[in-house]
N, C-alpha and C positions, 0 to 999 in steps of 0.2 A: 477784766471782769472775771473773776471768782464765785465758782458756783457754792453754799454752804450747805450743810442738810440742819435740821431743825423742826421741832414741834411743836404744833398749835396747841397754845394755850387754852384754849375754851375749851375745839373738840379731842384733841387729840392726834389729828393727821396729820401725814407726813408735809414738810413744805421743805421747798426749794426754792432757796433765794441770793440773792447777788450783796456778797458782803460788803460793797460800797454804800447799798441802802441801809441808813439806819433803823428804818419798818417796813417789815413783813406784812404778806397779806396770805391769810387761808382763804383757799381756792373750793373749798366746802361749806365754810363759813360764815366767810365774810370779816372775820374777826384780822383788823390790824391792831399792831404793838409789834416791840420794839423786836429786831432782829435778833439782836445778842441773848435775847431772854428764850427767844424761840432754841439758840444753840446750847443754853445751858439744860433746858429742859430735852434734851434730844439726849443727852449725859445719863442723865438718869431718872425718864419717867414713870417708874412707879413710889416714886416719893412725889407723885406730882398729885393730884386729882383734876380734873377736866370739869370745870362746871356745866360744860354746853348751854351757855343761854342765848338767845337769839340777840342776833346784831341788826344795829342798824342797818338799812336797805339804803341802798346805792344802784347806781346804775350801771349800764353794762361793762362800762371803764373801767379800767384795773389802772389803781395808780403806782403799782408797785411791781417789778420783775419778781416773776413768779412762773415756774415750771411745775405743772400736773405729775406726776410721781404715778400713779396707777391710772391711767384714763379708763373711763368707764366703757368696756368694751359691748357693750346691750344697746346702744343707740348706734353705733355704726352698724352693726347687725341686721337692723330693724329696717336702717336705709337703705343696705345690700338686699335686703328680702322685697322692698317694695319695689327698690329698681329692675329687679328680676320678675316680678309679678306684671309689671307697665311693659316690660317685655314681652309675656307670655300671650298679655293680650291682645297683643297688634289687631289691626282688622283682618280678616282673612280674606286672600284673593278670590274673587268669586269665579276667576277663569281656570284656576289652580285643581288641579283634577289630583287626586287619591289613591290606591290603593282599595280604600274603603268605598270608594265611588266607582269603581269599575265591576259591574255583574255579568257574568257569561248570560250568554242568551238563552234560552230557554231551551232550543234545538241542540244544543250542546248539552247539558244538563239531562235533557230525557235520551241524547245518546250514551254521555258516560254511564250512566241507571242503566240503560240495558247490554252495555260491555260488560258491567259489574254482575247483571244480573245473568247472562253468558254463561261466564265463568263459572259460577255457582251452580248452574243449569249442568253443566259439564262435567264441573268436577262428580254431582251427584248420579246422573246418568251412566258417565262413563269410567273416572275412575274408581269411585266409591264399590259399585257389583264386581267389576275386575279387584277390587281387593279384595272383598268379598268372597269370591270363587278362589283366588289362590290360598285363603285362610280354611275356607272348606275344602282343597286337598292337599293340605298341608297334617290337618288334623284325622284326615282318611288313612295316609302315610303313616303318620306317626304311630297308628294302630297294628300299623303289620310291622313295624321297625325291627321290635325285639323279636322275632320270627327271625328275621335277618343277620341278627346279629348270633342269636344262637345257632344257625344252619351254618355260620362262620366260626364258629365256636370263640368268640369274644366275648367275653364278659364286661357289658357299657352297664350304667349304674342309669335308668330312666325312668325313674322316683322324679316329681315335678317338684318344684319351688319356687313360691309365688307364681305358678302358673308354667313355669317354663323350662323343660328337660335339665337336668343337672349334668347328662353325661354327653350328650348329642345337641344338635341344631340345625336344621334345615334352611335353607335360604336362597334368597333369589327369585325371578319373575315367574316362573315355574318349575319352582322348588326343586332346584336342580343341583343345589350344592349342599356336600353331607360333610359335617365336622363332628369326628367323634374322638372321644376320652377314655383310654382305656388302661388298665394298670398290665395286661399283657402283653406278650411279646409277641410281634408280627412279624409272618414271614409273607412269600410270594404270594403262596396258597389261598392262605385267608385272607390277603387284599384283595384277592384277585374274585374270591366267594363274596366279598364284603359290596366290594362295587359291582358285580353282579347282582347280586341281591335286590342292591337298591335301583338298581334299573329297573327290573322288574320288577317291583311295587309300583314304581312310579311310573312306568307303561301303562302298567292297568288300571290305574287312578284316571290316567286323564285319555285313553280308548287308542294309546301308539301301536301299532305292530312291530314286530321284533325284525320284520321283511324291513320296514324302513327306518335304517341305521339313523340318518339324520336327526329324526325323530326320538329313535329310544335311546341313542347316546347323545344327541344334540346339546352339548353346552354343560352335561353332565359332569359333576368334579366331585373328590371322595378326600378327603383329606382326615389323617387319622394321627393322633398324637401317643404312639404308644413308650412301654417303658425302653424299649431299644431303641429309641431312636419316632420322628417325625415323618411321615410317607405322604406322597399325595399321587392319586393318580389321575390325568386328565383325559377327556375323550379328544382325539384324533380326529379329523373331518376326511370325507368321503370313503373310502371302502375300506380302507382301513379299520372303522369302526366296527367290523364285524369278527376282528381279532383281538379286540379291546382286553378280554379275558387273558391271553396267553403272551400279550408283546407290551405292551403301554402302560410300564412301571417305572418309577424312580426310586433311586437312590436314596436313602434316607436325608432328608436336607435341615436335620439338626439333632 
């Protein structure tokens, strides 16, 4: 058996058939006639014209081999979607427990509310005034800064932008650390005046005495970026801090 290809004569469509039969059957149609007629018009049909007229009715028997050439791909579709749907719908187990079905208790629920509301409670109470209070001496500081810098005779540029020094910045939990910008050159002297200075402002902002080193050096750091070079000086812990001015310098470290 030899498969042929070939075109129906009435509609037009493709047909596939077995060159031992001498008649073809359209699988659209309905329409039979002769094989060989179907192969010449496969040649060359648009010298053909297709009348499409309706054929006789038959039954579901095919009396002729005949292969489908495009099968219509919209009803397998349609039976993949219902099989899937018949799926979807199973019954649903009634013993079958969710996700969606599980609710915390209630005592749970008005504890997590008041851990949540805790927090809130705390952060407002306690951290929020402690920000508070170190932004109100921070801005006390800032006030006597330039005093400081001129008694050091540095010239820092503390003109603000968007709010916030162009040439300095203070930082830290109680504003204990001083970073400044300066196009002059520094020597011992004026580090030595520079972080002085800023001790005491910030002693008298926040009520330290100068008796308790802990206190007015405590944690204290001066770091200064001048044209010679990068300097930092840091406070020292116990009695040494009371030499802070005349021992506890470094080396330029850039």
């Amino acid at each position: 058996m030899a498969s042929v290809n070939g075109i129906c004569k009435n509609c037009g469509s493709l047909i596939v058939a077995d060159d031992r039969d001498p008649m073809c059957e359209c699988l659209f149609c309905d329409c039979v006639f002769p094989t060989m007629e179907a192969v010449e018009i496969a040649k060359n049909p648009r010298d053909y014209t297709f009348p499409n007229e309706p054929q006789p009715k038959r039954d579901s028997t095919r009396r002729y081999t005949s292969v489908p050439v495009f099968p219509d791909p919209v009803p397998v579709a349609v039976k993949q979607a219902e099989s899937l749907a018949k799926a979807e719908k199973k019954e649903k187990n009634p013993y079958e427990v969710s996700a969606d079905d599980i609710k915390a208790p209630k005592k749970t629920l008005l504890a997590i509310a008041a851990i949540a509301f805790g927090f809130v409670f705390l952060v407002f109470t306690i951290f929020l005034p402690l920000y508070v209070i170190r932004t109100g001496h921070k801005k006390d500081i800032s006030l006597s800064i330039e005093t400081v810098f001129s008694d050091a005779g540095i010239s820092v540029n503390t003109e603000k932008r968007e709010g916030y020094p162009m040439g300095y910045s203070i930082s830290g939990q109680t504003n204990n650390n001083l970073i400044v910008v300066t196009s002059d050159e520094i020597d011992e002297n004026k580090l030595g005046d520079l972080y002085e200075g800023f001790a005491k402002i910030r002693a008298d902002e926040y009520g330290y005495d100068s008796s308790d080193t802990r206190l007015y050096y405590g944690g204290l750091r001066l770091e200064i970026i001048a044209r010679n070079g990068t300097f930092a000086v840091i406070a020292a812990d116990g009695a040494e801090q009371t030499q802070m001015s005349s021992q506890v310098y470094t080396e330029p470290v850039a």
